[in-house]
C-alpha beads as a LAMMPS data file, in Angstrom:
LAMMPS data file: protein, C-alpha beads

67 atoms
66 bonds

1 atom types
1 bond types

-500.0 500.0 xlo xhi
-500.0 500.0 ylo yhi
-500.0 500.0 zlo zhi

Masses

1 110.0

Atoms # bond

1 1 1 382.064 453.550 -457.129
2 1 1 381.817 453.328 -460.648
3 1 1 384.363 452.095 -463.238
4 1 1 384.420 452.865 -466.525
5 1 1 387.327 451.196 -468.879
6 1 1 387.689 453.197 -472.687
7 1 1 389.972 451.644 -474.648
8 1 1 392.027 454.989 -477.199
9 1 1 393.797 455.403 -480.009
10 1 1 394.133 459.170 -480.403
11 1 1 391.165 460.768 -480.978
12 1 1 391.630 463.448 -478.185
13 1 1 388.614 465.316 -479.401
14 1 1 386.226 462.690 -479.375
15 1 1 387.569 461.070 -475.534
16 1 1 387.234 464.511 -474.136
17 1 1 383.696 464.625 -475.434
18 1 1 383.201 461.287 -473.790
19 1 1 384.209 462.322 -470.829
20 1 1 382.532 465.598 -470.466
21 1 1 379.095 463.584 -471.027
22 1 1 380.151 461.114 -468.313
23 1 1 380.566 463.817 -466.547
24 1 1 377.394 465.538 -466.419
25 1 1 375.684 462.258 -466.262
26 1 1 376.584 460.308 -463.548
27 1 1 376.474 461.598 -460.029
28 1 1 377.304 458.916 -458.162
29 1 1 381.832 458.432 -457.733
30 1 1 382.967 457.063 -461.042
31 1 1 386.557 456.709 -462.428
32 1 1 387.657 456.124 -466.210
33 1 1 390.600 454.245 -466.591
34 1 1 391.688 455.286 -470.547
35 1 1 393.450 452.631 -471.865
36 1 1 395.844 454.495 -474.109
37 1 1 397.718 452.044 -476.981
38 1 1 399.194 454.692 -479.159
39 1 1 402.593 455.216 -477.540
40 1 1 403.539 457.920 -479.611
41 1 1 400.612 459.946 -478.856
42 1 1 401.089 461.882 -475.550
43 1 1 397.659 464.353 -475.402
44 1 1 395.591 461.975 -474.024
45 1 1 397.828 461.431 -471.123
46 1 1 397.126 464.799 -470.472
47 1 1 393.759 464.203 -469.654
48 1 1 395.041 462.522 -467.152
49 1 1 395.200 465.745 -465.157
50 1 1 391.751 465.391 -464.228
51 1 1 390.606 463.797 -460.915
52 1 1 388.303 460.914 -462.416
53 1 1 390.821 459.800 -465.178
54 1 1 394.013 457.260 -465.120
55 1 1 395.386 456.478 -468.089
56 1 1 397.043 453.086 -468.481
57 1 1 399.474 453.485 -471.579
58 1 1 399.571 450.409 -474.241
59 1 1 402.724 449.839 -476.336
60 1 1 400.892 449.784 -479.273
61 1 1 400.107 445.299 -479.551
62 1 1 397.005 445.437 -477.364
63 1 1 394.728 445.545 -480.278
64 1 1 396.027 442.046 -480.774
65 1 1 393.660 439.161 -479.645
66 1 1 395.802 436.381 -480.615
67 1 1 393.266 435.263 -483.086

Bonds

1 1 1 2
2 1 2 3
3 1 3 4
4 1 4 5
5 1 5 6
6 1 6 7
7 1 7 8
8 1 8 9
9 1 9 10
10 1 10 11
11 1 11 12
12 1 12 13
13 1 13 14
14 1 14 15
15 1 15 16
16 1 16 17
17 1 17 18
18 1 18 19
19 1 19 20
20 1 20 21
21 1 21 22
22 1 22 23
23 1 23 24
24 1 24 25
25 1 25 26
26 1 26 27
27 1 27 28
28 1 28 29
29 1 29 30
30 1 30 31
31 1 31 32
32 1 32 33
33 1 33 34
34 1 34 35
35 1 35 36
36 1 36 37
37 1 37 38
38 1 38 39
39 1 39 40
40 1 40 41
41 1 41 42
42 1 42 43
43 1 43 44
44 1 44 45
45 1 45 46
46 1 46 47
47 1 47 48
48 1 48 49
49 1 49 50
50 1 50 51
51 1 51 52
52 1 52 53
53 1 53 54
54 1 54 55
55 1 55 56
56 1 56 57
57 1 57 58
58 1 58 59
59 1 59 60
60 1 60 61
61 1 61 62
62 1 62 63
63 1 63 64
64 1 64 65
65 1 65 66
66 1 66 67
């Protein structure tokens, strides 16, 4: 199994084009966990709908490193 981690913020239209290319590339099991830190923003939980996709949802602060 592969895992693939993509952090988001927004950007529906350029995730689902990620995705679709993942798609057609790998064909071994994968799953993309979308790490989602745009509360606000509920379309790309709705790619969460597909099979392949979880979407963990941020509250905005993970950007933060602490730096």
């Amino acid at each position: 199994m592969i895992y693939i981690l993509v952090p988001v913020f927004k950007r529906l239209n350029k995730t689902e084009l990620f995705l679709n290319s993942v798609q057609m590339a790998i064909k071994e099991p994968y799953k993309v966990l979308l790490i989602d830190d745009s509360p606000e923003y509920e379309h790309v939980t709705s790619l969460s709908q597909r099979k392949e996709v979880d979407v963990i949802k941020g509250t905005g602060d993970l950007y933060w490193g602490g730096g």
